[in-house]
The first five atom37 places (N, CA, C, CB, O) and aatype in JSON, in Angstrom:
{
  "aatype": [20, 20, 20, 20, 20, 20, 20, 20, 20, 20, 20, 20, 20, 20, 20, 20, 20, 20, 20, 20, 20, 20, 20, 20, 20, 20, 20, 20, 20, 20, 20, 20, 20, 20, 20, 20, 20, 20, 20, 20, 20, 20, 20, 20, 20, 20, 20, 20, 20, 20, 20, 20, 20, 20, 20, 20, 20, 20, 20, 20, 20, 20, 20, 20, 20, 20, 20, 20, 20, 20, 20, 20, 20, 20, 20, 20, 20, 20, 20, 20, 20, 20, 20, 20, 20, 20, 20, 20, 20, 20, 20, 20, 20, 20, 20, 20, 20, 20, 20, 20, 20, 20, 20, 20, 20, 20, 20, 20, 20, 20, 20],
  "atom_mask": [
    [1, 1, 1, 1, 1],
    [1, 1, 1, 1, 1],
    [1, 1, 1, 1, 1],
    [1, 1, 1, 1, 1],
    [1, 1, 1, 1, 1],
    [1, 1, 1, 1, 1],
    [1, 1, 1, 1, 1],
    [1, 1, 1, 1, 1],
    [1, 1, 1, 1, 1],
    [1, 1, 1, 1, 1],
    [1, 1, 1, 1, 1],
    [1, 1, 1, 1, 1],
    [1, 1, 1, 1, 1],
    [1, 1, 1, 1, 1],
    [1, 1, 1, 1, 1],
    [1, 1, 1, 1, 1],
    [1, 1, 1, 1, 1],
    [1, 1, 1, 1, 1],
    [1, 1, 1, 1, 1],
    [1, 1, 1, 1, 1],
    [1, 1, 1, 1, 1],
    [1, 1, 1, 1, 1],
    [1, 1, 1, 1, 1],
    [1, 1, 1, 1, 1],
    [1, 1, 1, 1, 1],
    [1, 1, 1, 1, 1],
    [1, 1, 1, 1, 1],
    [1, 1, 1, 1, 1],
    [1, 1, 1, 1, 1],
    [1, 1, 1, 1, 1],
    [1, 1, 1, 1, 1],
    [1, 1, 1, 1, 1],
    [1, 1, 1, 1, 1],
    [1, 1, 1, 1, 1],
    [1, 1, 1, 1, 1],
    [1, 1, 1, 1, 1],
    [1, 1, 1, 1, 1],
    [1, 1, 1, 1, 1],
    [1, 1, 1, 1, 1],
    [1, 1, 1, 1, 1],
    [1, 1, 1, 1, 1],
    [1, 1, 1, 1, 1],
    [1, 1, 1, 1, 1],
    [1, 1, 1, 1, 1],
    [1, 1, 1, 1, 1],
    [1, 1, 1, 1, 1],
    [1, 1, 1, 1, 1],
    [1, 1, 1, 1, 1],
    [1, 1, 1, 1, 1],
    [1, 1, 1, 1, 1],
    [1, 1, 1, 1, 1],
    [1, 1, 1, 1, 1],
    [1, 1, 1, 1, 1],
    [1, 1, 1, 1, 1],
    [1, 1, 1, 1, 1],
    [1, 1, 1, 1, 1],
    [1, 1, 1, 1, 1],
    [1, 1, 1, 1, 1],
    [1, 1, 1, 1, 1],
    [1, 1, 1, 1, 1],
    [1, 1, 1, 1, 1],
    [1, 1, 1, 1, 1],
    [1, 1, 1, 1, 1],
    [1, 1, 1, 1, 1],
    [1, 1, 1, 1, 1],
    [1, 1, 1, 1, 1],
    [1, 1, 1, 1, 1],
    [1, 1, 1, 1, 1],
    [1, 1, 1, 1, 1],
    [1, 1, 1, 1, 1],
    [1, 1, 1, 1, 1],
    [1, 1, 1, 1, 1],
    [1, 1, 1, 1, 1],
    [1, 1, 1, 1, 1],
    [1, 1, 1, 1, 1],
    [1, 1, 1, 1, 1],
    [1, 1, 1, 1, 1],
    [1, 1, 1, 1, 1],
    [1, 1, 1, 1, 1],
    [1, 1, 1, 1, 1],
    [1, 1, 1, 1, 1],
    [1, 1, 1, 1, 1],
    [1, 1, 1, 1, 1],
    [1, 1, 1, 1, 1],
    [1, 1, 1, 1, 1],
    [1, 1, 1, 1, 1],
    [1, 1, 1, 1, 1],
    [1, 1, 1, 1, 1],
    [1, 1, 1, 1, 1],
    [1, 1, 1, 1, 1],
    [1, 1, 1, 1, 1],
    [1, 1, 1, 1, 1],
    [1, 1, 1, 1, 1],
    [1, 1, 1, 1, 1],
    [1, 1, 1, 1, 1],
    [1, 1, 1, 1, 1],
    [1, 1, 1, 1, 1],
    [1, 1, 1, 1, 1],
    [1, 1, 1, 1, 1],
    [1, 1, 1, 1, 1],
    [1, 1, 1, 1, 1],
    [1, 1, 1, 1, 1],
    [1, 1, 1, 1, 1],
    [1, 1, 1, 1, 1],
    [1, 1, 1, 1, 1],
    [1, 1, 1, 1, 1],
    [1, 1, 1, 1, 1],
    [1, 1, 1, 1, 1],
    [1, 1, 1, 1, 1],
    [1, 1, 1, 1, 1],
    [1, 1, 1, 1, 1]
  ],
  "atom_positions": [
    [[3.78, -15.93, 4.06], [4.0, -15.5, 5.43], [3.3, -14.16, 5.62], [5.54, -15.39, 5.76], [3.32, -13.38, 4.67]],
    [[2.77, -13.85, 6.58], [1.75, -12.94, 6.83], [3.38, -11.63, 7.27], [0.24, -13.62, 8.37], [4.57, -11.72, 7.59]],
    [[2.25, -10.45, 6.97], [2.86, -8.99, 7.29], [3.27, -9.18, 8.97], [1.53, -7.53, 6.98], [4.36, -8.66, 9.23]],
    [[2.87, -9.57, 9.67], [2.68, -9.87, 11.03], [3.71, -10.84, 11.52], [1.34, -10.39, 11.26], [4.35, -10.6, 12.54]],
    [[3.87, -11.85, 10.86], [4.79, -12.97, 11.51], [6.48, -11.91, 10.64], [4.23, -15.29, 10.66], [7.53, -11.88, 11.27]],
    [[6.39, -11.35, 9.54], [7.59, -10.72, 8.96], [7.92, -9.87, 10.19], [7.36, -9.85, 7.49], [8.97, -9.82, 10.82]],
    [[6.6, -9.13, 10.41], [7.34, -7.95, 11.45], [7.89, -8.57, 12.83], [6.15, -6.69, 11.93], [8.6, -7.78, 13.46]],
    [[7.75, -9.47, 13.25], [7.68, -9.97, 14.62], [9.15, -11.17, 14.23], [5.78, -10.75, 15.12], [9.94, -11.66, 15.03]],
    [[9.09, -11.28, 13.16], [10.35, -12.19, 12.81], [12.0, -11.13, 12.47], [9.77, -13.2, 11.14], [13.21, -11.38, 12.4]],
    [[11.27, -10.12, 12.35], [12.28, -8.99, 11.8], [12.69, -8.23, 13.6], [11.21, -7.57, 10.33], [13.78, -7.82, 13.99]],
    [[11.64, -8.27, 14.2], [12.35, -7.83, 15.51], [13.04, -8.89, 16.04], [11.45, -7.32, 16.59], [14.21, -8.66, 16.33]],
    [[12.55, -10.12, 16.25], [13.52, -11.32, 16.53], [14.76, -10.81, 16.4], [13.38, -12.55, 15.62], [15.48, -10.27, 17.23]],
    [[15.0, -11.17, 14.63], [16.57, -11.37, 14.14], [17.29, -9.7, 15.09], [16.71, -11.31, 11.73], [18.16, -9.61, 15.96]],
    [[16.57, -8.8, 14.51], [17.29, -7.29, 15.5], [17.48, -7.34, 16.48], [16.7, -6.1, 15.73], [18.54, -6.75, 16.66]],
    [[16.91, -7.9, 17.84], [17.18, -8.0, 19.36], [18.15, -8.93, 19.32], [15.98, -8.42, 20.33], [19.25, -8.67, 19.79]],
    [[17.88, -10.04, 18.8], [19.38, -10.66, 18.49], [20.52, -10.64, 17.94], [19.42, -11.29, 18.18], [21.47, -11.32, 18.33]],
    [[20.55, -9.71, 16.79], [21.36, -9.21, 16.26], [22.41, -7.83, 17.83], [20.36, -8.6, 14.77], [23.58, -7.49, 17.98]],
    [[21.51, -7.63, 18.36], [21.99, -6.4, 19.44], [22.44, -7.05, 20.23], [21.04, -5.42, 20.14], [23.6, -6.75, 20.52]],
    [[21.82, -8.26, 20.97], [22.43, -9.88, 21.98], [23.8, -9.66, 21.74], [21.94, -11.82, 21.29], [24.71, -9.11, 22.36]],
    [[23.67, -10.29, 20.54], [25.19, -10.98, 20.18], [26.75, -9.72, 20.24], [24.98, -11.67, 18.21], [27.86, -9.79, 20.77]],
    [[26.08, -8.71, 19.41], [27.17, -7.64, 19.23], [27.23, -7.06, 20.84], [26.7, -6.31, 17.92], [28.11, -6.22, 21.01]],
    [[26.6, -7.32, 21.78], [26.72, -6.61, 23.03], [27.8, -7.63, 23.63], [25.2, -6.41, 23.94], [28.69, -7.27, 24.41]],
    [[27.66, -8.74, 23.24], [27.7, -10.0, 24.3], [29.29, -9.99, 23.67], [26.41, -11.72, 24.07], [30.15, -10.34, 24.47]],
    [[29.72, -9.66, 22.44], [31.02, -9.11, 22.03], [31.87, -8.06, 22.78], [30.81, -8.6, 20.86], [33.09, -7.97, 22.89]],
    [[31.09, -7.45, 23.16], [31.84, -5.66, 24.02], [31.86, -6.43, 24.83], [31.01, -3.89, 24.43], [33.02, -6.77, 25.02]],
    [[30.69, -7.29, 25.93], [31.18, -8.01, 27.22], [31.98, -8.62, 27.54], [30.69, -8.61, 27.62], [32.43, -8.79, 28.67]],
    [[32.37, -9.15, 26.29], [33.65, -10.41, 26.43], [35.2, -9.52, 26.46], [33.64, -11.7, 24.68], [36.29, -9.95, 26.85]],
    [[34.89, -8.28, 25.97], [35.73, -6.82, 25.97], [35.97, -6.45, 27.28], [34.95, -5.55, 25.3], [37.03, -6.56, 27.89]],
    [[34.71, -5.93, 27.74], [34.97, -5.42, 28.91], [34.19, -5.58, 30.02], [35.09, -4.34, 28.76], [34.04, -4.62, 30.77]],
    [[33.54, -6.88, 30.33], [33.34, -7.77, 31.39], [32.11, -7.12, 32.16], [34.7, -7.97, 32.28], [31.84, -7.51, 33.3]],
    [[31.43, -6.2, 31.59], [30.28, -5.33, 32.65], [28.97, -5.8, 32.71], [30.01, -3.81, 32.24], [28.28, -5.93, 31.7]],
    [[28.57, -6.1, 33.95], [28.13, -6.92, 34.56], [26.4, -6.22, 33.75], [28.67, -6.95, 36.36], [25.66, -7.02, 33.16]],
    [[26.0, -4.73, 33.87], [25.27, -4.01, 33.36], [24.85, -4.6, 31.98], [25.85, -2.82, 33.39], [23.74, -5.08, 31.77]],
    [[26.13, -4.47, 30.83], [26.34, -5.24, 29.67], [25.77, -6.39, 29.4], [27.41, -5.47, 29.55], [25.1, -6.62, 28.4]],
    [[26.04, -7.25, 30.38], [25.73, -8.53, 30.12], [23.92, -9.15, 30.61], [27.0, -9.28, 30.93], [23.23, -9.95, 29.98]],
    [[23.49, -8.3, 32.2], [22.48, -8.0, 31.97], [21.38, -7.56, 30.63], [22.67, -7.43, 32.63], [20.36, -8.1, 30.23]],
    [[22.07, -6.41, 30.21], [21.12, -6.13, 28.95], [21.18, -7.36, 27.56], [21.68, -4.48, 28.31], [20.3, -7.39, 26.71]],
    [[22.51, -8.42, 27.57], [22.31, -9.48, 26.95], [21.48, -10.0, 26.72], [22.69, -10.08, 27.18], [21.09, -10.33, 25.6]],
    [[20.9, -10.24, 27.98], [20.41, -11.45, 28.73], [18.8, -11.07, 28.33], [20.88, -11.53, 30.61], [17.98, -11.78, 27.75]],
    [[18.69, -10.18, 28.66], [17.33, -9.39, 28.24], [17.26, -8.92, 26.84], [17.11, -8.11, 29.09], [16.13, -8.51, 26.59]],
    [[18.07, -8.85, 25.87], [17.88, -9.11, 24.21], [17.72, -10.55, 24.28], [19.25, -8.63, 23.1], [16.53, -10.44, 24.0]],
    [[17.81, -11.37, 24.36], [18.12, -12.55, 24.15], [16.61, -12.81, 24.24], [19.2, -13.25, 25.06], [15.91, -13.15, 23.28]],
    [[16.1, -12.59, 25.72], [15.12, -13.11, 26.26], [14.33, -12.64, 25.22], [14.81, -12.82, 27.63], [13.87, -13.6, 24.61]],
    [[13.88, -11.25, 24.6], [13.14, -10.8, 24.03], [13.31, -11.19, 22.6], [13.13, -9.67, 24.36], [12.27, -11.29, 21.95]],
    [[14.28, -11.39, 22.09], [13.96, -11.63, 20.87], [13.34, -13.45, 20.63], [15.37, -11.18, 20.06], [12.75, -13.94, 19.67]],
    [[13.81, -14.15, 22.06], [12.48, -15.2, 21.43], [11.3, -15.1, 22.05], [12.71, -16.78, 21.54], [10.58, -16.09, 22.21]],
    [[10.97, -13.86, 22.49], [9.69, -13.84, 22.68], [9.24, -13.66, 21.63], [9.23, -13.1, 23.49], [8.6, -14.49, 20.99]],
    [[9.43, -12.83, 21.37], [8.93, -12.03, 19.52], [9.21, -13.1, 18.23], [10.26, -10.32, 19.0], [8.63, -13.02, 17.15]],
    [[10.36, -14.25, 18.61], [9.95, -15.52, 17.46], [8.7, -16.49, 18.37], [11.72, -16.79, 17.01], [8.66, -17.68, 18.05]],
    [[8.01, -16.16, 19.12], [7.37, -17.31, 19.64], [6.11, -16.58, 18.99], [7.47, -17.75, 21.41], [5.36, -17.42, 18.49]],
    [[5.67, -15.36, 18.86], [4.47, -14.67, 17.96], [4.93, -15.14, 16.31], [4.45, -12.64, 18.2], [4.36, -14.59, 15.37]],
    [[5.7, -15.9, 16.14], [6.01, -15.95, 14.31], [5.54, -17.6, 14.63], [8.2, -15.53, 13.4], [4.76, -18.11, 13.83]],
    [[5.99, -18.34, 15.72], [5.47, -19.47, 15.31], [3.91, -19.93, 14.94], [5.88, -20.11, 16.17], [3.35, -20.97, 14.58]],
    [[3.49, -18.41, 15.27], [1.96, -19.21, 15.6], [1.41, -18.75, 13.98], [0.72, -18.37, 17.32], [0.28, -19.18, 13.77]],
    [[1.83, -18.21, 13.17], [1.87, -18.16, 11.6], [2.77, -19.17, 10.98], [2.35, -16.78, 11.09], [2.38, -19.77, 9.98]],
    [[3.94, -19.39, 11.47], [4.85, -20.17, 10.39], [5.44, -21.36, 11.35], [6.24, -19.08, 9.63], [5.75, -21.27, 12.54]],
    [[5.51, -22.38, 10.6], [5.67, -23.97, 11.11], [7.29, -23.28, 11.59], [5.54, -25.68, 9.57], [8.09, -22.65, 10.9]],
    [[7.39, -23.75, 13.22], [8.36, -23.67, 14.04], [9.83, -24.02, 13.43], [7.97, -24.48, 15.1], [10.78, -23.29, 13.7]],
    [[9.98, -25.24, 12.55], [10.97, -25.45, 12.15], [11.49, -24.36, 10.8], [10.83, -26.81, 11.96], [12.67, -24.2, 10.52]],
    [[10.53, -23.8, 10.21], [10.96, -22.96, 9.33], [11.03, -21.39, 10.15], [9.96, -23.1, 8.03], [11.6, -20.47, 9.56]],
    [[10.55, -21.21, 11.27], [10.65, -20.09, 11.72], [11.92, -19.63, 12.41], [9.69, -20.0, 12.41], [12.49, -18.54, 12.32]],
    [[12.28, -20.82, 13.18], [13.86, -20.66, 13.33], [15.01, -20.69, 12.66], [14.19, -21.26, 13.91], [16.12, -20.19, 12.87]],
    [[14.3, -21.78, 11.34], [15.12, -21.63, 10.23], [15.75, -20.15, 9.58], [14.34, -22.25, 9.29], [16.83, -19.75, 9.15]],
    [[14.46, -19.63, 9.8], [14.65, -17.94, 9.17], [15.36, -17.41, 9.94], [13.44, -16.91, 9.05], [16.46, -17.11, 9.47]],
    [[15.12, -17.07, 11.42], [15.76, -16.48, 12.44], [16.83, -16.47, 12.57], [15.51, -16.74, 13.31], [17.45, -15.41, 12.66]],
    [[17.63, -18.14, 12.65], [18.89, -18.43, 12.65], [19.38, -17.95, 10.89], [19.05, -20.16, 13.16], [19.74, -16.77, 10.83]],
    [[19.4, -18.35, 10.19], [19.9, -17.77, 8.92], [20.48, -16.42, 9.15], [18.79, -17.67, 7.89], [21.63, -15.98, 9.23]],
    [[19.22, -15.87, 9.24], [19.21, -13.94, 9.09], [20.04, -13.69, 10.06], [17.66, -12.92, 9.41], [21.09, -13.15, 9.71]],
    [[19.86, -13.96, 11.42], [20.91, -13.74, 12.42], [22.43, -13.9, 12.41], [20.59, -14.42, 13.28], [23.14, -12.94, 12.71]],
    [[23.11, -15.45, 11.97], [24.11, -15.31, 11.8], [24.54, -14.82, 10.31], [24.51, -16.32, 12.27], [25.76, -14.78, 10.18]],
    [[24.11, -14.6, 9.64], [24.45, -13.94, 7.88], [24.93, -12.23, 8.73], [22.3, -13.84, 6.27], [26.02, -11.67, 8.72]],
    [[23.64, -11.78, 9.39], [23.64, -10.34, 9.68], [25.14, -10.13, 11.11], [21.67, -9.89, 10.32], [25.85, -9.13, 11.23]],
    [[25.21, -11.35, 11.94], [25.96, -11.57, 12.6], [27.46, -11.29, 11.9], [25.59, -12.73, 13.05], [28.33, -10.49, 12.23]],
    [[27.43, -12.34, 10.7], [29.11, -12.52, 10.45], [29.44, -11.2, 9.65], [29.61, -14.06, 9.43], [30.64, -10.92, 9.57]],
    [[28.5, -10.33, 9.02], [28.62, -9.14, 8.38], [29.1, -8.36, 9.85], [27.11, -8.6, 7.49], [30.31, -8.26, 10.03]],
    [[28.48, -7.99, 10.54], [28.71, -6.9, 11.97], [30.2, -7.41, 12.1], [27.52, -7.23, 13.72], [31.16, -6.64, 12.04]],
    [[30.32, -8.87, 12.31], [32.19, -9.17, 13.07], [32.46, -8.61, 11.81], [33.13, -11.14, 13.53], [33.33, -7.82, 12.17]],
    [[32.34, -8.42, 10.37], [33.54, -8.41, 9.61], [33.45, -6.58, 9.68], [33.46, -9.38, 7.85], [34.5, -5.93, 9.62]],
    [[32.53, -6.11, 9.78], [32.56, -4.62, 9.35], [32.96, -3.76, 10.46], [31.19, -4.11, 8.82], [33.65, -2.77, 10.25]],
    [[32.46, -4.15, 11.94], [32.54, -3.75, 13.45], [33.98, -4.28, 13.97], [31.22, -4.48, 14.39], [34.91, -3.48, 14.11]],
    [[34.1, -5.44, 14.22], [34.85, -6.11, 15.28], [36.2, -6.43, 13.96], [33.82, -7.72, 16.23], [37.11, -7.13, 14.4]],
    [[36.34, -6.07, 12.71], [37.14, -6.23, 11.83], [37.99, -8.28, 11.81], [38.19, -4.77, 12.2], [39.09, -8.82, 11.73]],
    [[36.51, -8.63, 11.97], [37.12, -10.25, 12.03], [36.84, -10.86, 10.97], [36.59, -11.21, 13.12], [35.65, -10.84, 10.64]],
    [[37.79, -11.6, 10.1], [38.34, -12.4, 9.07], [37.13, -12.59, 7.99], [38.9, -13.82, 9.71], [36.64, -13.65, 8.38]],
    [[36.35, -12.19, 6.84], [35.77, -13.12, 5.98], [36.97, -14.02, 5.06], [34.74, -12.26, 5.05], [38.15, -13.67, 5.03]],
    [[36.58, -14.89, 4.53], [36.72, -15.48, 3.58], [36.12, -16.78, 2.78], [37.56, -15.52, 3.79], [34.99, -17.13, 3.11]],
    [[36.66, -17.35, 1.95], [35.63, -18.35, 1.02], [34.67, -18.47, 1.83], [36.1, -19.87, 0.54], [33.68, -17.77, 2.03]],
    [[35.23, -19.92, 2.54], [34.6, -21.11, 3.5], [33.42, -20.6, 4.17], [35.63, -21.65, 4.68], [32.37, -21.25, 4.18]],
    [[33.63, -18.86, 5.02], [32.74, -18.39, 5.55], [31.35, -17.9, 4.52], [33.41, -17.43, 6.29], [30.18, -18.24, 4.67]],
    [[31.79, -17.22, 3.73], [30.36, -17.04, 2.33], [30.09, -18.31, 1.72], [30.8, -15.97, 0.78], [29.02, -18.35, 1.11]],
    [[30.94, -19.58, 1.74], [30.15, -20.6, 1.38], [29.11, -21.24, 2.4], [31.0, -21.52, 0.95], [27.9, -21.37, 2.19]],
    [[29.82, -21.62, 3.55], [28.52, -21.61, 4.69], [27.55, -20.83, 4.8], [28.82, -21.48, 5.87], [26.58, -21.27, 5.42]],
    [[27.49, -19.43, 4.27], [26.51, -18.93, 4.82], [25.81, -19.11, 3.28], [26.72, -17.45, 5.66], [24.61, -18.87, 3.26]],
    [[26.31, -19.42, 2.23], [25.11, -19.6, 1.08], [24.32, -20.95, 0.85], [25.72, -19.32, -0.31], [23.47, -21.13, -0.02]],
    [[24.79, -21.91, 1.84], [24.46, -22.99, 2.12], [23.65, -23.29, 3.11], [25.28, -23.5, 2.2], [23.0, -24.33, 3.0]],
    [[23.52, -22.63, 4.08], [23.05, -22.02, 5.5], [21.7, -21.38, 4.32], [24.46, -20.58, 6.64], [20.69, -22.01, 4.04]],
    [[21.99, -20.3, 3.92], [20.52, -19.74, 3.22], [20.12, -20.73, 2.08], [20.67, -18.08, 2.46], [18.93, -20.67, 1.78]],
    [[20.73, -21.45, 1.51], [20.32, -22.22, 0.77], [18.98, -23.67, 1.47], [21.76, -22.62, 0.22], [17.89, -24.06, 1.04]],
    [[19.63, -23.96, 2.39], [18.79, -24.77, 3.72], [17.2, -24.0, 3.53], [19.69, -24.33, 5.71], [16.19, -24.22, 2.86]],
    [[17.56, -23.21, 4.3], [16.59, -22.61, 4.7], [15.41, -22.27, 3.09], [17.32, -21.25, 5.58], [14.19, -22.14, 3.1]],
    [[16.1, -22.23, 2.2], [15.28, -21.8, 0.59], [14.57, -23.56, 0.75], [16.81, -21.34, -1.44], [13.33, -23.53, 0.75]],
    [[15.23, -25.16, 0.91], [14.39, -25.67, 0.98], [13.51, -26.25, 1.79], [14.62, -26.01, 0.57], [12.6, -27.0, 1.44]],
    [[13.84, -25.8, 3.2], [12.99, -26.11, 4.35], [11.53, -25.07, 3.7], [13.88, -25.56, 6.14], [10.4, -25.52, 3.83]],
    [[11.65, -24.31, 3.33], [10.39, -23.13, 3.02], [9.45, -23.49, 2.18], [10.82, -21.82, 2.38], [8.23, -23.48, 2.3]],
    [[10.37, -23.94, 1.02], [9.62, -24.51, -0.65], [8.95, -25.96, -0.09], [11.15, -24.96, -2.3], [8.14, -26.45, -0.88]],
    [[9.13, -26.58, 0.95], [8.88, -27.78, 1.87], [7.87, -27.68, 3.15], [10.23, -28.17, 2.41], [7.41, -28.43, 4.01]],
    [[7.82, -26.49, 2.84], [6.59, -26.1, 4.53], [5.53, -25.73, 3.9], [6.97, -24.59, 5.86], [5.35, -25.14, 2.83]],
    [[4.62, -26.27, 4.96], [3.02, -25.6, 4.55], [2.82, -23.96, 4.99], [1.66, -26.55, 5.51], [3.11, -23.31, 5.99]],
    [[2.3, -23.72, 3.95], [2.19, -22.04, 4.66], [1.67, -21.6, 5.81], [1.46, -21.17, 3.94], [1.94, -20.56, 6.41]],
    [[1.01, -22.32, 6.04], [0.68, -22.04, 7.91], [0.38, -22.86, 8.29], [-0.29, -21.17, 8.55], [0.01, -23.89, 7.72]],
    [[0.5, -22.46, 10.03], [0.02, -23.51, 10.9], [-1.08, -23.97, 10.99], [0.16, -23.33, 11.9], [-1.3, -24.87, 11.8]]
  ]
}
């Protein structure tokens, strides 16, 4: 994977990573402002996976995205929003990254 599709895949997962934890406070405290700026992480971070597809086969690019996102996701609820880990949840998510280890070893390196 090129330096280029990493960096552009690494802002992805971050604008989304900011989406989601905002879109948490909104569900808090309902501001309309808030949810605007959602809406606009959201938008932007698949802009910035649509520059990774054009290096890495689409199905492995979301593969990555989604992985990294909710792994980095369920860390923020457990450390921020103080919501529940346990087994079931670190087994999904090593299974979840495990996926993704053979969608990769299974993709051609570029498009």
């Amino acid at each position: 994977m090129s330096p280029r599709a990493i960096l552009f895949l690494a802002g992805a997962v971050g604008t989304e990573l900011v989406a989601v934890t905002v879109m948490k406070l909104v569900a808090d405290h309902n501001s309309l402002l808030s949810l605007l700026f959602m809406y606009a992480m959201i938008g932007l971070s698949f802009y910035l996976l649509s520059f990774v597809v054009l290096d890495v086969p689409m199905g492995l690019a979301y593969a990555m995205w989604e992985a990294s996102g909710m792994t980095a996701v369920t860390i923020i609820g457990y450390l921020l929003f103080a919501e529940p880990m346990n087994a079931a949840k670190l087994i999904g998510l090593a299974l979840l990254i495990s996926g993704v280890i053979i969608v990769k070893l299974n993709s051609p390196e570029e498009t």
